[in-house]
N, C-alpha and C positions, 0 to 999 in steps of 0.2 A: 022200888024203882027198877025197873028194869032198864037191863042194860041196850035195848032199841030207844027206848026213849032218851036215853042218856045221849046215845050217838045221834039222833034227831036234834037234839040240843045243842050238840054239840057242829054236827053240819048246819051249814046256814040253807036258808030258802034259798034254791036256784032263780027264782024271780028277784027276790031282793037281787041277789049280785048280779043279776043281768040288769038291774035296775040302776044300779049301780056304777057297773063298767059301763053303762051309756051317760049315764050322770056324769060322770069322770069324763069320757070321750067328749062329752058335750061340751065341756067344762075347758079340756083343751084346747078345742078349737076354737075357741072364745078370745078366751087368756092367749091365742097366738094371734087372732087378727084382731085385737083390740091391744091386746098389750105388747106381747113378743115384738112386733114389728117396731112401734116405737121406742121402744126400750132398748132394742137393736138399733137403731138410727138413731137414739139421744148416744148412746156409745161408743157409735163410731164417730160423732161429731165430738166426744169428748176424745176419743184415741187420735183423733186429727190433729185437735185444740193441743191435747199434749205434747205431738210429736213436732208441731208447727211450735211448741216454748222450746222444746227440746232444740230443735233447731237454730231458732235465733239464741237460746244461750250459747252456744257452740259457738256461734257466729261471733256473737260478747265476747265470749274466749279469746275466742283468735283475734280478733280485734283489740283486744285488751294487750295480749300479749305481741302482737306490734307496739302499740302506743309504750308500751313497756321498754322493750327494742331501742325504739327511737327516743324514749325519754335516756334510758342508759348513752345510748351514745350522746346524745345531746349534754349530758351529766361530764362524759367524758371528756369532750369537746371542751365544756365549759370549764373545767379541771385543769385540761391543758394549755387555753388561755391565762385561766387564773397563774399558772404554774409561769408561762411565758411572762407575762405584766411582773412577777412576784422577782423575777429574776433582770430582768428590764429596770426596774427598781434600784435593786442590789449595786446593779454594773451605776445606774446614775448616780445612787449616790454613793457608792468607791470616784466614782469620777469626781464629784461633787467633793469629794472629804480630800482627793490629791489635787482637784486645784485649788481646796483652802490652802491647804499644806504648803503647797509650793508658793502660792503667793504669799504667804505668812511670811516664811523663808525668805524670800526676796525682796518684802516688807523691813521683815527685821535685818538683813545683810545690808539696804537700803540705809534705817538708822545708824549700824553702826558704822557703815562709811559715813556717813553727815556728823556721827560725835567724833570719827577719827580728825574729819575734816576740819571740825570745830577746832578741837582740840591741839589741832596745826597753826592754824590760824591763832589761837588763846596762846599757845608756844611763842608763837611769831610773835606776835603786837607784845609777849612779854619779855620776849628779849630785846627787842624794838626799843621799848618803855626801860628793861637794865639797862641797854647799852647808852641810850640818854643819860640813865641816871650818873653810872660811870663818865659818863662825859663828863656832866656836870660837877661831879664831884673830883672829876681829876682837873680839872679849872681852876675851879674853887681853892683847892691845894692849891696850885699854881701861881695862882694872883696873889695867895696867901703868901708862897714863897718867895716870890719876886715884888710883892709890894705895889704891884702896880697893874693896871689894866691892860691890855694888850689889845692888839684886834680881834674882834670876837670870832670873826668869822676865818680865819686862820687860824687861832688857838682851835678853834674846835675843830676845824680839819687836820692839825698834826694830831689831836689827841685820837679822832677817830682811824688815822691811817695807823697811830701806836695801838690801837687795842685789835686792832684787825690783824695787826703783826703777830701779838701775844695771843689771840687765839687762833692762829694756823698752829701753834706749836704746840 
């Protein structure tokens, strides 16, 4: 082998690659007005599509984070009612527990003036009912000592002005 041959082998035919780089050129301009261009317009229709999600998520966003905003204060809002009614409560019923209290109080002070009251009255009607008895019984002595009956209704008036005497003193 010589070494021409070698490099003949080794160079390609200039027809082939000029066959070639038209095949290729042909090939391009093909692949661009058949393909490129649509492929370039389904891409921008998708970089459109994107940017159009893009956008309305952003929009979500912001939107969300108002709703968010307004749920907090509303949260807040609703906190400090709660906290107002919670305390509204409290005061009613302190109020509610001092006017049991106090009418209890004036319930029971109530009772025990009516058993003082009683109690005056059950005094009375019992001294009432002794001082009778004592009548009777200092009569009774009486008629016993003198034997004889007397008028009743004077004997029981000296006896009751004598017992009336004895107890002033």
């Amino acid at each position: 082998m010589d070494i021409i041959s070698v490099i003949e082998n080794l160079m390609p035919n200039p027809l082939t690659v000029i066959t070639q780089l038209c095949a290729t050129l042909l090939m391009f301009i093909l692949l661009k007005k058949l393909a490129w261009n649509p492929v370039k317009k389904i891409m921008a229709e998708r970089t459109k599509f994107e940017q159009d999600k893009l956008i309305e998520a952003e929009n979500l966003r912001k939107e969300n984070e108002e709703l968010k905003e307004k749920l907090d204060e509303e949260l807040k809002k609703a906190d400090k009612t709660a906290q107002e009614t919670i305390e509204r409560a409290q005061k009613e019923g302190q109020r509610l527990k001092d006017e049991l209290v106090e009418e209890g109080k004036q319930r029971s002070q109530q009772i025990v003036n009516e058993a003082q009251h009683n109690a005056e009255l059950q005094k009375a009607k019992l001294l009432d009912e002794m001082h009778d008895d004592i009548v009777e019984v200092a009569l009774s002595a009486t008629e016993k000592m003198l034997g004889e009956r007397q008028n009743n209704k004077t004997d029981r008036q000296i006896v009751d002005d004598f017992i009336k005497e004895v107890s002033k003193k």
